[in-house]
RODRENMI-402653 format. One record per residue (C-alpha): x, y, z. Coordinates in steps of 0.02 Angstrom, whole numbers. Example, Ala and Ser with C-alpha at 12.3 -4.5 7.8 and 13.67 -1.06 7.14 Angstrom:
REM RODRENMI-402653
<mimi east="615" north="-225" up="390"/>
<mimi east="684" north="-53" up="357"/>
This chain:
REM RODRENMI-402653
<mimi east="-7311" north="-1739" up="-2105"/>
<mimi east="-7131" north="-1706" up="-2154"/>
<mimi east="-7081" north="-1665" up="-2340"/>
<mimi east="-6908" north="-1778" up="-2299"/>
<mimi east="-7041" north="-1928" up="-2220"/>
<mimi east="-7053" north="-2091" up="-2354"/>
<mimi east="-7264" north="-2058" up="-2323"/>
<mimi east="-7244" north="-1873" up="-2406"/>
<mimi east="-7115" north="-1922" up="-2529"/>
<mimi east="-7176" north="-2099" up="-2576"/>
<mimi east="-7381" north="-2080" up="-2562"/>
<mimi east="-7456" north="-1905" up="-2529"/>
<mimi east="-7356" north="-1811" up="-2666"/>
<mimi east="-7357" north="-1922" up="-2809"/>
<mimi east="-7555" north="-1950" up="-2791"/>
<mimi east="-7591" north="-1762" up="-2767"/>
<mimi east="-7461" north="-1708" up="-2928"/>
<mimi east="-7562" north="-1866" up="-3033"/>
<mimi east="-7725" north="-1790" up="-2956"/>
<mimi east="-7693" north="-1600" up="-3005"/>
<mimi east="-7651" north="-1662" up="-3176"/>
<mimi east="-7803" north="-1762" up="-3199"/>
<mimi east="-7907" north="-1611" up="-3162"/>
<mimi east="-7961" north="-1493" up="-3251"/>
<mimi east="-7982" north="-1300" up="-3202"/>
<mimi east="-7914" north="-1194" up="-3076"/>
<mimi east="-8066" north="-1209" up="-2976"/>
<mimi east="-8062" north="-1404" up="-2945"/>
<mimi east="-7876" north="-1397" up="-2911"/>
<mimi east="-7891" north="-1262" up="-2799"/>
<mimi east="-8024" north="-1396" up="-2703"/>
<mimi east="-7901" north="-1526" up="-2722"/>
<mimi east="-7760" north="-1421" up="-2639"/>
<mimi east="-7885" north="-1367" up="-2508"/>
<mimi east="-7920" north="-1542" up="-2454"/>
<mimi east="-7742" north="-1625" up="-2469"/>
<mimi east="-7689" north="-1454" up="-2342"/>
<mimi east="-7811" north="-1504" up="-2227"/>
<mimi east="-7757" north="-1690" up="-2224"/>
<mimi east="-7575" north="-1633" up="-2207"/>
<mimi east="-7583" north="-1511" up="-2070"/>
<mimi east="-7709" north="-1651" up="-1987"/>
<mimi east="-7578" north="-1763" up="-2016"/>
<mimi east="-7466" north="-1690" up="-1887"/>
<mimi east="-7603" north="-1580" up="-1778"/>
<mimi east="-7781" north="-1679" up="-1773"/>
<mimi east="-7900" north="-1558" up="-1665"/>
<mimi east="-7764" north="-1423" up="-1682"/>
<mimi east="-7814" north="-1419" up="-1865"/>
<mimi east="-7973" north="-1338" up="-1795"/>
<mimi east="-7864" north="-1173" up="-1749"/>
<mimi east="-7807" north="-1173" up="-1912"/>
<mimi east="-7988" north="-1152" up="-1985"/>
<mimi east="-8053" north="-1050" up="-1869"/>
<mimi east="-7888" north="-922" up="-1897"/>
<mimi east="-7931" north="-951" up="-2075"/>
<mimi east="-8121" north="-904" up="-2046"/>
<mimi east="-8108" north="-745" up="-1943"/>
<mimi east="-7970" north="-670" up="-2080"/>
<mimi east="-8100" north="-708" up="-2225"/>
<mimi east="-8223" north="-602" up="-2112"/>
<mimi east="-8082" north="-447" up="-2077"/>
<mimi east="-8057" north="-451" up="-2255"/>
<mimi east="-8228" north="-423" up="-2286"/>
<mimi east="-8259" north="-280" up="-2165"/>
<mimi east="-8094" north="-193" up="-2183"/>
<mimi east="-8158" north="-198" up="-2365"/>
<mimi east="-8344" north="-122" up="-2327"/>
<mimi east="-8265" north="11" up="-2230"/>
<mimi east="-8358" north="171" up="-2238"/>
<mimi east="-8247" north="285" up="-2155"/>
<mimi east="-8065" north="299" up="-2120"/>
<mimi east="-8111" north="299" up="-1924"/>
<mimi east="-8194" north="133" up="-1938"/>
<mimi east="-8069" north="66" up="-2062"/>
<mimi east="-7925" north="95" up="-1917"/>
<mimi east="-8052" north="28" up="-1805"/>
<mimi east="-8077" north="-136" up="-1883"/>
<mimi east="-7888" north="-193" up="-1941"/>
<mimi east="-7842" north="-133" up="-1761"/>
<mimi east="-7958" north="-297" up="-1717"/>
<mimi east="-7917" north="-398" up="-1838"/>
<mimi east="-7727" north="-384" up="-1813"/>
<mimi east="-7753" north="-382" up="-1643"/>
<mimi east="-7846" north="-550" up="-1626"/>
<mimi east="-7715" north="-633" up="-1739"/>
<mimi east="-7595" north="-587" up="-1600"/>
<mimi east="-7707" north="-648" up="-1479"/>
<mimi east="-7724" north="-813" up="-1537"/>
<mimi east="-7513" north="-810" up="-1564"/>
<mimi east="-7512" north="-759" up="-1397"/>
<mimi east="-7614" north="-896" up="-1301"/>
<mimi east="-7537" north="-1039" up="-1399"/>
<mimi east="-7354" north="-979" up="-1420"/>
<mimi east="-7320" north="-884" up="-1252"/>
<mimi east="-7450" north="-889" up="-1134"/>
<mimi east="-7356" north="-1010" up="-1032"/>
<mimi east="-7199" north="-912" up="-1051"/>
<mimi east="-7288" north="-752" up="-979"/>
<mimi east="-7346" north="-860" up="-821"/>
<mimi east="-7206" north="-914" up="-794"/>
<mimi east="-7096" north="-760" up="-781"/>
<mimi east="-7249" north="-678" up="-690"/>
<mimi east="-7221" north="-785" up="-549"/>
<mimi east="-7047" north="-769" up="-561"/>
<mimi east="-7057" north="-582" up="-522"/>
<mimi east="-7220" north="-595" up="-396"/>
<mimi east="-7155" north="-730" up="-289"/>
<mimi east="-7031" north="-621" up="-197"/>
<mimi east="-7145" north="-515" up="-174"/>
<mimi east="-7247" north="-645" up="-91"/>
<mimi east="-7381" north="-672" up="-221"/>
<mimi east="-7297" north="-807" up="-332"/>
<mimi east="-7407" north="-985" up="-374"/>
<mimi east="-7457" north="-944" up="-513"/>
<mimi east="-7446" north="-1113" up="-635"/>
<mimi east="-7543" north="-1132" up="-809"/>
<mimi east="-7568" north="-1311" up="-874"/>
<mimi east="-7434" north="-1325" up="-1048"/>
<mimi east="-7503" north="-1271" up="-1203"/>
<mimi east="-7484" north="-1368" up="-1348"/>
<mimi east="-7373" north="-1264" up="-1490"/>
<mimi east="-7460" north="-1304" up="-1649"/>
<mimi east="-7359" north="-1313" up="-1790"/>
<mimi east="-7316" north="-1170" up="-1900"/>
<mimi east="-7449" north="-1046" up="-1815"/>
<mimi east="-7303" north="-904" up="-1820"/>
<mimi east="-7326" north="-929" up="-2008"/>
<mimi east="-7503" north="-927" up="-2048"/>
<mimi east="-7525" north="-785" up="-1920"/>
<mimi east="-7405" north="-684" up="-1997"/>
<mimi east="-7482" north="-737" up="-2170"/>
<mimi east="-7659" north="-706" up="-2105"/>
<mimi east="-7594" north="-518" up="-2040"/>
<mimi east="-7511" north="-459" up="-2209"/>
<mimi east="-7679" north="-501" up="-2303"/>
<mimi east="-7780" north="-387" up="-2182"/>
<mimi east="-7641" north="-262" up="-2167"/>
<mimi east="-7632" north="-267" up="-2375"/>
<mimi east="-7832" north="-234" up="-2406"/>
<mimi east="-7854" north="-93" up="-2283"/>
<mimi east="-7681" north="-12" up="-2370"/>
<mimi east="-7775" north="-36" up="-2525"/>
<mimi east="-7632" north="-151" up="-2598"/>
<mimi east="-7747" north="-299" up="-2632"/>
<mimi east="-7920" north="-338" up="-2654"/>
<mimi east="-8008" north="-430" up="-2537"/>
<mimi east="-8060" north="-616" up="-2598"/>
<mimi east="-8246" north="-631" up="-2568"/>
<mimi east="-8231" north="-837" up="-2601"/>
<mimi east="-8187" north="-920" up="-2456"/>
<mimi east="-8087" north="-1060" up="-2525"/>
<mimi east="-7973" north="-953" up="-2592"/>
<mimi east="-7914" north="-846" up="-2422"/>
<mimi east="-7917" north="-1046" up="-2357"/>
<mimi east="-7806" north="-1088" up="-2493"/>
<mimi east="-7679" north="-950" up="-2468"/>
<mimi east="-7676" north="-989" up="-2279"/>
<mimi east="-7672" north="-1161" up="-2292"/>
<mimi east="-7578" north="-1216" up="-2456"/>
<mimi east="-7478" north="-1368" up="-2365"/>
<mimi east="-7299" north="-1312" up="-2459"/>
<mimi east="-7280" north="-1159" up="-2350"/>
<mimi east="-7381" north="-1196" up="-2217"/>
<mimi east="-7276" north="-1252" up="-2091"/>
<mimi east="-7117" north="-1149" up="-2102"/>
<mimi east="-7138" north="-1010" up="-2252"/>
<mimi east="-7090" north="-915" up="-2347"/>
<mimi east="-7212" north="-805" up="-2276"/>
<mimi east="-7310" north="-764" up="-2453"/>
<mimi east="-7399" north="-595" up="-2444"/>
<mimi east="-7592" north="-614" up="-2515"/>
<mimi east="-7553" north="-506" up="-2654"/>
<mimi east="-7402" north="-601" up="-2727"/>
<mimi east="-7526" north="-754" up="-2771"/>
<mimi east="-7684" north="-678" up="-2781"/>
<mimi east="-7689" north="-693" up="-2977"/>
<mimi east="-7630" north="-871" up="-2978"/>
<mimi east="-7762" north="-928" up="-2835"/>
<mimi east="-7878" north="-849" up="-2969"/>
<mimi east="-7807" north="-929" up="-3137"/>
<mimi east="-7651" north="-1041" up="-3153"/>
<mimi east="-7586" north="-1181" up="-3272"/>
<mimi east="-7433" north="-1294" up="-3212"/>
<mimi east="-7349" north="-1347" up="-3366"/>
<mimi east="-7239" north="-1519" up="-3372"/>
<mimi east="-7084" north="-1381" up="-3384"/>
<mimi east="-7152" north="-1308" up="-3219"/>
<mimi east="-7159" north="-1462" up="-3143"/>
<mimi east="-6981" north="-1557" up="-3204"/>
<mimi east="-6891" north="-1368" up="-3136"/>
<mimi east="-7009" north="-1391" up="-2958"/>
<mimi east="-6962" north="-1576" up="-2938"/>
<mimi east="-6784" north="-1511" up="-2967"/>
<mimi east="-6771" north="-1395" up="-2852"/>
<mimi east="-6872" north="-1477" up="-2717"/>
<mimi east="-6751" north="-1605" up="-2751"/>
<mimi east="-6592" north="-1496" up="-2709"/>
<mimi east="-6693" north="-1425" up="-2560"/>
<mimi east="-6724" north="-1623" up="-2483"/>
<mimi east="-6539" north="-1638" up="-2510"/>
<mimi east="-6476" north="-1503" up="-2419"/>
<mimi east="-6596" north="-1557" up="-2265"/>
<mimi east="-6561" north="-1739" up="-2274"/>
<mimi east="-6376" north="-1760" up="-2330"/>
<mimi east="-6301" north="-1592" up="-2246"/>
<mimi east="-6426" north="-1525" up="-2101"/>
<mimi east="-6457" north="-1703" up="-2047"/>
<mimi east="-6294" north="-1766" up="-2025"/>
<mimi east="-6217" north="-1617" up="-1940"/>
<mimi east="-6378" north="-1617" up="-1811"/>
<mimi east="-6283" north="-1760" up="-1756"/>
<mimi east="-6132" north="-1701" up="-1676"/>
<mimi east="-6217" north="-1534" up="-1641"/>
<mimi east="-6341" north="-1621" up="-1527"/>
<mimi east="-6208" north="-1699" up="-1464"/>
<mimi east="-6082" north="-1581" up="-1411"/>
<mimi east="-6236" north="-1462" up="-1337"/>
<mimi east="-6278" north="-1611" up="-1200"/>
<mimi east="-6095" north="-1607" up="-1147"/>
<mimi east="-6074" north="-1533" up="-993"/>
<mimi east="-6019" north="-1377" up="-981"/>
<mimi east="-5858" north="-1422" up="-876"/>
<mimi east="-5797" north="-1564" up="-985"/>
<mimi east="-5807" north="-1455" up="-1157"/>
<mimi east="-5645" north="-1420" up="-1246"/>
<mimi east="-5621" north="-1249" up="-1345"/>
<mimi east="-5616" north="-1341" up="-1477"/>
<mimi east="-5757" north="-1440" up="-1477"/>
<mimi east="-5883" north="-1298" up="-1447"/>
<mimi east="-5803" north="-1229" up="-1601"/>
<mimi east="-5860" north="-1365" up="-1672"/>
<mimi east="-6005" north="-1361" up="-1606"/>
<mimi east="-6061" north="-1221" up="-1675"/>
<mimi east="-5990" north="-1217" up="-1823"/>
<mimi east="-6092" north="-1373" up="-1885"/>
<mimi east="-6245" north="-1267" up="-1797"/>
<mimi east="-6197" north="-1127" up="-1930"/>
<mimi east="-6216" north="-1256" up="-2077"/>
<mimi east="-6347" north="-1346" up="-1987"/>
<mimi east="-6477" north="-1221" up="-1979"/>
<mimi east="-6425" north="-1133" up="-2145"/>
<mimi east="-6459" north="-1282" up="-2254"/>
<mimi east="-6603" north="-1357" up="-2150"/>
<mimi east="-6687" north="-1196" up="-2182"/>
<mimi east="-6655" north="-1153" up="-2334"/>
<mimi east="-6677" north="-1323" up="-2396"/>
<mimi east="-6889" north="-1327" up="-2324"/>
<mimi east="-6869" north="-1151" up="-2436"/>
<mimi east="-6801" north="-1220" up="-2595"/>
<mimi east="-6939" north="-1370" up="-2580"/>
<mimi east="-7076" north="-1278" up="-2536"/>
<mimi east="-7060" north="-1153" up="-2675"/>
<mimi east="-7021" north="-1301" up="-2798"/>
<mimi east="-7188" north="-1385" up="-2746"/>
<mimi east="-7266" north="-1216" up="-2753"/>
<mimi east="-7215" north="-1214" up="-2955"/>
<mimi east="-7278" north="-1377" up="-2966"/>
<mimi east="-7435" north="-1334" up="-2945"/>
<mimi east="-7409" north="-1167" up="-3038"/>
<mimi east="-7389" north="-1052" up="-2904"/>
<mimi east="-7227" north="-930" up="-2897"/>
<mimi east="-7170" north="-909" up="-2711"/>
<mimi east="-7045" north="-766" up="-2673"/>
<mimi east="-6864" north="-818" up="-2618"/>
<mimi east="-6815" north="-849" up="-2470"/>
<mimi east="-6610" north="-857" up="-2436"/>
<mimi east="-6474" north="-755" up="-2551"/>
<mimi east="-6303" north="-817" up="-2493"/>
<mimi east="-6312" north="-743" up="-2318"/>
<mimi east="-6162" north="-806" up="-2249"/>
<mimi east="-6058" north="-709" up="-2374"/>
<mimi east="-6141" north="-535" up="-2310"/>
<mimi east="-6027" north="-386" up="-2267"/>
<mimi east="-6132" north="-320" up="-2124"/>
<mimi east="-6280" north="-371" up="-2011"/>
<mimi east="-6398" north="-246" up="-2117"/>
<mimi east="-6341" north="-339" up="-2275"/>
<mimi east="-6359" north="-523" up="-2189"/>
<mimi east="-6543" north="-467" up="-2147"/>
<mimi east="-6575" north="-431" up="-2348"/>
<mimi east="-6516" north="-632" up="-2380"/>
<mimi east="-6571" north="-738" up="-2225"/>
<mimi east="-6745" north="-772" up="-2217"/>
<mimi east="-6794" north="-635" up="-2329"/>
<mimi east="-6988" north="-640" up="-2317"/>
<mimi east="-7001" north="-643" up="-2122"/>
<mimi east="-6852" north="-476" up="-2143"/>
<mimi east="-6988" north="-414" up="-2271"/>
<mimi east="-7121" north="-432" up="-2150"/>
<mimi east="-7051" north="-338" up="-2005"/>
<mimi east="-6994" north="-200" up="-2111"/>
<mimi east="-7133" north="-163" up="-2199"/>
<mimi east="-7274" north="-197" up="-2066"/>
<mimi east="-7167" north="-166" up="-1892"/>
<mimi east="-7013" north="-52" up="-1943"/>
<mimi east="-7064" north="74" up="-2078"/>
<mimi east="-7232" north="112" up="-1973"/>
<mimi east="-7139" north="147" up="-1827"/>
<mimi east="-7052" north="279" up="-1918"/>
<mimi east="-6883" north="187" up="-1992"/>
<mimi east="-6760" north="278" up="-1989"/>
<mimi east="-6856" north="447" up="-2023"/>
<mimi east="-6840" north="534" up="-1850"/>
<mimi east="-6664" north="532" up="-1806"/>
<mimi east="-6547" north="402" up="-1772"/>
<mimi east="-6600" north="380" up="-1601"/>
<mimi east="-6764" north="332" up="-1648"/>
<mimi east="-6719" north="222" up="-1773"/>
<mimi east="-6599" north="118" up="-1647"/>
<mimi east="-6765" north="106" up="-1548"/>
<mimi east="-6864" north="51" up="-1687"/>
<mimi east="-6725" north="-89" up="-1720"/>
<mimi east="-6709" north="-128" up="-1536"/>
<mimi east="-6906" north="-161" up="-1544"/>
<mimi east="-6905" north="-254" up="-1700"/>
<mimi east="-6783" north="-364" up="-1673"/>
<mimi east="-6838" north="-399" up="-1505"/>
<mimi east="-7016" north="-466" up="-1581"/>
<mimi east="-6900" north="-558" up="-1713"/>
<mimi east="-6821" north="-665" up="-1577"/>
<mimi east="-7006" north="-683" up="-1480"/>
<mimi east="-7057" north="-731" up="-1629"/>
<mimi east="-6958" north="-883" up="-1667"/>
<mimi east="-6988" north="-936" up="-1477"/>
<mimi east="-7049" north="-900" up="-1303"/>
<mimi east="-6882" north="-907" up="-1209"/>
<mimi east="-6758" north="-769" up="-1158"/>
<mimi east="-6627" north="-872" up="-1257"/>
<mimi east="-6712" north="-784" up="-1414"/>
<mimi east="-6747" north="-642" up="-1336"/>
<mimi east="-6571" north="-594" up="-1302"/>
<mimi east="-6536" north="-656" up="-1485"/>
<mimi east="-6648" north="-533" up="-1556"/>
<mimi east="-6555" north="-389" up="-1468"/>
<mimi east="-6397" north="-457" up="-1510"/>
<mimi east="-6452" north="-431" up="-1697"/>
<mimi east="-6526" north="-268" up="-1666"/>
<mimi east="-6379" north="-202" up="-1562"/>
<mimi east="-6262" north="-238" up="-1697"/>
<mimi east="-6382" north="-167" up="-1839"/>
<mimi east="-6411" north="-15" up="-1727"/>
<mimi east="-6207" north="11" up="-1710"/>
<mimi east="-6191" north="-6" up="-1886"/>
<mimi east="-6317" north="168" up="-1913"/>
<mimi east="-6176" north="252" up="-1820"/>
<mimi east="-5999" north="326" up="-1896"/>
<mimi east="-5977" north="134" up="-1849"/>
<mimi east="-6065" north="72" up="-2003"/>
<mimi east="-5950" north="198" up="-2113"/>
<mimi east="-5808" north="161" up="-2028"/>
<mimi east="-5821" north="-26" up="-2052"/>
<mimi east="-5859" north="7" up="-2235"/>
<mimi east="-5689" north="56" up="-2273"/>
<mimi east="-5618" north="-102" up="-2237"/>
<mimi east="-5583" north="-241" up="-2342"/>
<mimi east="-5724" north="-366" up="-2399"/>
<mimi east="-5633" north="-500" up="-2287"/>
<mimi east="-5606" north="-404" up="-2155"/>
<mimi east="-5813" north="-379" up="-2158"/>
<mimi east="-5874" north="-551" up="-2195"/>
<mimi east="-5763" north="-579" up="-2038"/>
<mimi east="-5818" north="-473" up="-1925"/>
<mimi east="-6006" north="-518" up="-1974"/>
<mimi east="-5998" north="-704" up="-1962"/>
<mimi east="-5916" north="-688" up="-1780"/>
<mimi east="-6087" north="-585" up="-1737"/>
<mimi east="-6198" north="-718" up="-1821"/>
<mimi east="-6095" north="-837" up="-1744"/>
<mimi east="-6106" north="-774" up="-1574"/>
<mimi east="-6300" north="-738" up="-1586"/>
<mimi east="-6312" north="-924" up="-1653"/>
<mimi east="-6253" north="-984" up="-1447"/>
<mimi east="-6407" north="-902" up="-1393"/>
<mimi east="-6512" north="-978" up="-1533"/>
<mimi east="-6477" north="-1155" up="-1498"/>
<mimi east="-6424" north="-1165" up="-1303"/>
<mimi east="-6557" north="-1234" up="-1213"/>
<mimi east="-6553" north="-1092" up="-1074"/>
<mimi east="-6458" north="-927" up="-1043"/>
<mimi east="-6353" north="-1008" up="-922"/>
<mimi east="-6287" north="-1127" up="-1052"/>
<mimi east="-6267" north="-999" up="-1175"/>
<mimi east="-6147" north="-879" up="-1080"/>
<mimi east="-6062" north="-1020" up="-1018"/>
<mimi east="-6038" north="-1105" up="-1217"/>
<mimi east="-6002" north="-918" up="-1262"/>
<mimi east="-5875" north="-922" up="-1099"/>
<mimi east="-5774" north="-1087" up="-1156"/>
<mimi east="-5765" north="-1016" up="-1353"/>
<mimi east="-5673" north="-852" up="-1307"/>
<mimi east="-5561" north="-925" up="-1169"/>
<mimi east="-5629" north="-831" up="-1037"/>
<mimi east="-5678" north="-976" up="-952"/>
<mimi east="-5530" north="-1129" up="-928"/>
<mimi east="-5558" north="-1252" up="-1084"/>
<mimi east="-5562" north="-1442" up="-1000"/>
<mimi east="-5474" north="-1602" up="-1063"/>
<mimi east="-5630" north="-1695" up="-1060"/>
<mimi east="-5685" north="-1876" up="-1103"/>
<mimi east="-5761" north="-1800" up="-1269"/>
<mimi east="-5601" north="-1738" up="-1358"/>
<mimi east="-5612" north="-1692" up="-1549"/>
<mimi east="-5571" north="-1836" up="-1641"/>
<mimi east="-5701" north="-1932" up="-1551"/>
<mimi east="-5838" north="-1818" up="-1645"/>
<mimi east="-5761" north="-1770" up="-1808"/>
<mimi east="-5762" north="-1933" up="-1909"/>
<mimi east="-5750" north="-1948" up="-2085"/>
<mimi east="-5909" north="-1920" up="-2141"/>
<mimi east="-5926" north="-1754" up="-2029"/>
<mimi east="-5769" north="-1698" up="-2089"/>
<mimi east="-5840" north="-1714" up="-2290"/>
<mimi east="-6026" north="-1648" up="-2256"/>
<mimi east="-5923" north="-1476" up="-2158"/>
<mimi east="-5799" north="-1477" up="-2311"/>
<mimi east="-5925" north="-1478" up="-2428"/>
<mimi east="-6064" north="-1353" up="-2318"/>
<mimi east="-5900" north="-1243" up="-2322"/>
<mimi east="-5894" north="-1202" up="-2503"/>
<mimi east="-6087" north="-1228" up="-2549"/>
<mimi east="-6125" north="-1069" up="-2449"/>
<mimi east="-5998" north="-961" up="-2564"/>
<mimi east="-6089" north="-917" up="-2723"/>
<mimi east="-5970" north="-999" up="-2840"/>
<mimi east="-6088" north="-1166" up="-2886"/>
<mimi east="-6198" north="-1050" up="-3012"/>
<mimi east="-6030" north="-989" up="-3091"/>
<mimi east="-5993" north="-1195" up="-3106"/>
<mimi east="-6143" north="-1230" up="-3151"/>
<mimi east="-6161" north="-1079" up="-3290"/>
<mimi east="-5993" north="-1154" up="-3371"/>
<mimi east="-6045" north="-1322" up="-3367"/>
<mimi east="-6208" north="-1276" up="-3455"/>
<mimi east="-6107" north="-1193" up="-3589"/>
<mimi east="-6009" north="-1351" up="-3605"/>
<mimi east="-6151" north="-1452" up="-3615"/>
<mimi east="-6245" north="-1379" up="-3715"/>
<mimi east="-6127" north="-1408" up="-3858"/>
<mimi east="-6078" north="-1583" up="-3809"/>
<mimi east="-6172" north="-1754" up="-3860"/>
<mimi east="-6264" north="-1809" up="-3728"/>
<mimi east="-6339" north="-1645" up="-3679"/>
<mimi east="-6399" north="-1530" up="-3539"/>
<mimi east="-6548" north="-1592" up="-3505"/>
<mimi east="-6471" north="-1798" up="-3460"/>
<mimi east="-6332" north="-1723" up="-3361"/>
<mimi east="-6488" north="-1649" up="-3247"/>
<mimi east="-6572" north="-1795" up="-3227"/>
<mimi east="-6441" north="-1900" up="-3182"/>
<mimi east="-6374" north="-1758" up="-3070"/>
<mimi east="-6578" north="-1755" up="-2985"/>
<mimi east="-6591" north="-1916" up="-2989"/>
<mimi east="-6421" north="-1981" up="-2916"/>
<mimi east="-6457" north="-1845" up="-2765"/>
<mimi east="-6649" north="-1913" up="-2742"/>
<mimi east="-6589" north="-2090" up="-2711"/>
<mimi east="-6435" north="-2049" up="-2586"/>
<mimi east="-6576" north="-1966" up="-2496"/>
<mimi east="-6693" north="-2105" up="-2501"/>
<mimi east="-6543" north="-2218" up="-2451"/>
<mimi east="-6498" north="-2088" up="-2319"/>
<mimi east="-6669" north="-2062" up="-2254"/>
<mimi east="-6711" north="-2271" up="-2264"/>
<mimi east="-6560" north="-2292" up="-2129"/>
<mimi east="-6595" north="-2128" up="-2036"/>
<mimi east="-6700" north="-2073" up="-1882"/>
<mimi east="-6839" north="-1948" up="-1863"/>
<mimi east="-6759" north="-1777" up="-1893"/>
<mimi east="-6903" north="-1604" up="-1909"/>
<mimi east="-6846" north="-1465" up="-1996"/>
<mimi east="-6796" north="-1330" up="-1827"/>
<mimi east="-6898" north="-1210" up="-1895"/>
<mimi east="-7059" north="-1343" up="-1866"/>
<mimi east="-7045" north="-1256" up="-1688"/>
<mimi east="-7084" north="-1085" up="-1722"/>
């Protein structure tokens, strides 16, 4: 089930929000959240809900015997299990047939190659609850939460349907009070619906429309693509991906304070970063979070030199880009990222510092940029040959797919707009206006409402005339 679907926006939400108000106490709501997860991941997954539960089941088990530990040996002993059987079942689903495949790649020169495994369905959002399902382990045996000896709350935290499917990743810890005791005031509520709001909009009106010449300019082939147009191209990927993203963020932590639960952010302006180690700190801040503190920092950082720590980003980044999917496409993205943040440990890093803030934002956007081919090409091939066409290395064609055919109107206002939204200026607007307002006649409060309410029905205009569109981080 998709938050941006008329069946989420139009049925399930409204009767669970009228539901969770009708009852009382933390304990029936939690029961109430349970079940409506359960029915939304079903939605989508049917017998793959079963994984869910049975990932849900064996952590609620970990927890417990990490917890009963009675020596430091056996404590090691049992998170070593429990982390590793989270992997496993990441590994079967997500790249089992990805291992196989390569396997026999390598084996059948050799002579030995027929090797074949049947597809395996992906279900959705398992890199999510895995990772999840790891950091509350991971937390009990450091001692930084307690384990949860009722098993409808570690359900709850692994299953709450607004972060579910694609984050944030919320560490046990951060919620554990509020699984326990909450109350969801109308205030909490009106600021969740607003801000799940703005979050719909930036998937629907922005992300959506520039999937469209996106998809389109990817499926050209290679030798009719102008310069141009794969600047284009990836460009509107940029936006795309930014505000399809961050948009799932802003509405699932606006549903999450709807319900009274306080979700940790996910995106801080990362387009505007001066460096790859700073763009890390504002994209996709809990996954960065995760690896740091349960990948990087336990493979020693950047304590033991700085060759070790350009292996330690090497290896992190490489599991970042298996992580979002089984394909050397993200593979080589990963390394691209850790390359760069690598570099920037050298005199590189100080040298680039003494340049102007332009000059950095520059030089870090053409990075993201280029890691972006790799990101959304549909093979490596592709890839270097996009990345080939975009530099002029390769001779740009006239082709039957100049620019004018792609970048209409409407494509032309969506990028203008994308364009400035990613600066941070709107809170600066938007703190001025509020001082304005709040000394005028009709008030703060109406200006907000209309504001929420003019951008909820272009999207239910936008999404009754529009096709089937996931969010891209449904894949991973």
């Amino acid at each position: 089930m998709l938050f941006s679907s008329t069946l989420f926006l139009f049925a399930f939400l409204p009767v669970i929000l009228t539901a969770s108000f009708l009852i009382r106490g933390t304990k029936k709501q939690n029961a109430l959240l349970l079940g409506a997860s359960l029915i939304f991941y079903a939605w989508g997954e049917q017998l793959y809900v079963s994984v869910l539960l049975a990932s849900i089941l064996a952590n609620y088990l970990f927890g417990l015997w990490i917890a009963n530990r009675q020596s430091r040996q056996n404590d090691r002993i049992a998170l070593s299990i429990a982390v590793s059987a989270n992997l496993v079942l990441l590994g079967i689903f997500k790249y089992a047939n990805f291992t196989i495949n390569n396997l026999d790649d390598l084996l059948e020169p050799l002579g030995f190659g027929g090797l074949s495994l049947a597809p395996i369905h992906l279900p959705i959002g398992i890199s999510f609850f895995t990772f999840q399902a790891i950091t509350y382990v991971v937390d009990i045996h450091r001692r930084e939460a307690e384990v949860q000896r009722a098993p409808s709350r570690v359900a709850l935290y692994i299953a709450l349907f607004p972060q579910l499917i694609a984050g944030p990743i919320v560490r046990y810890r951060q919620i554990a009070e509020q699984l326990g005791e909450r109350k969801a005031r109308l205030e909490d509520v009106a600021e969740g619906l607003r801000r799940f709001v703005i979050g719909l909009s930036k998937k629907v009106l922005i992300a959506n429309t520039l999937a469209v010449p996106v998809d389109q300019i990817f499926d050209i082939p290679i030798d009719q693509l102008e310069t141009s147009v794969a600047w284009l191209g990836l460009t509107c990927f940029a936006f795309q991906i930014y505000f399809d993203f961050s948009g799932y963020s802003d509405m699932a932590i606006g549903l999450g304070r709807c319900f009274g639960f306080t979700f940790p952010e996910n995106f801080n302006w990362p387009y505007t970063s001066r460096s790859l180690r700073e763009f890390w700190r504002r994209w996709h801040m809990t996954l960065s979070a995760f690896f740091r503190d349960y990948v990087y920092i336990p493979l020693g950082g950047n304590r033991l030199g700085s060759s070790r720590t350009a292996f330690n980003l090497f290896a992190v980044f490489l599991l970042c880009g298996l992580w979002h999917g089984a394909a050397w496409t993200f593979v080589i993205w990963g390394l691209v990222h850790g390359f760069f943040l690598a570099l920037e440990r050298t005199a590189f890093g100080k040298w680039l510092d003494r340049f102007p803030a332009p000059v950095q934002q520059a030089y870090t956007l053409l990075v993201v940029l280029g890691a972006w081919i790799f990101f959304r090409a549909d093979n490596v091939e592709q890839a270097l040959q996009y990345a080939g066409i975009l530099s002029g290395w390769t001779h740009s064609a006239v082709g039957p797919w100049p620019l004018v055919t792609i970048l209409d109107a409407k494509v032309l206002a969506v990028l203008g707009f994308a364009a400035v939204s990613i600066w941070p200026f709107s809170p600066r607007i938007a703190s001025r206006l509020t001082e304005r307002l709040e000394s005028s006649s009709m008030g703060l409060e109406a200006v907000r409402l209309i504001a929420v309410c003019s951008l909820g029905l272009l999207c239910a205009m936008s999404l009754a005339a529009g096709t089937h569109n996931p969010f891209i981080y449904f894949r991973f």
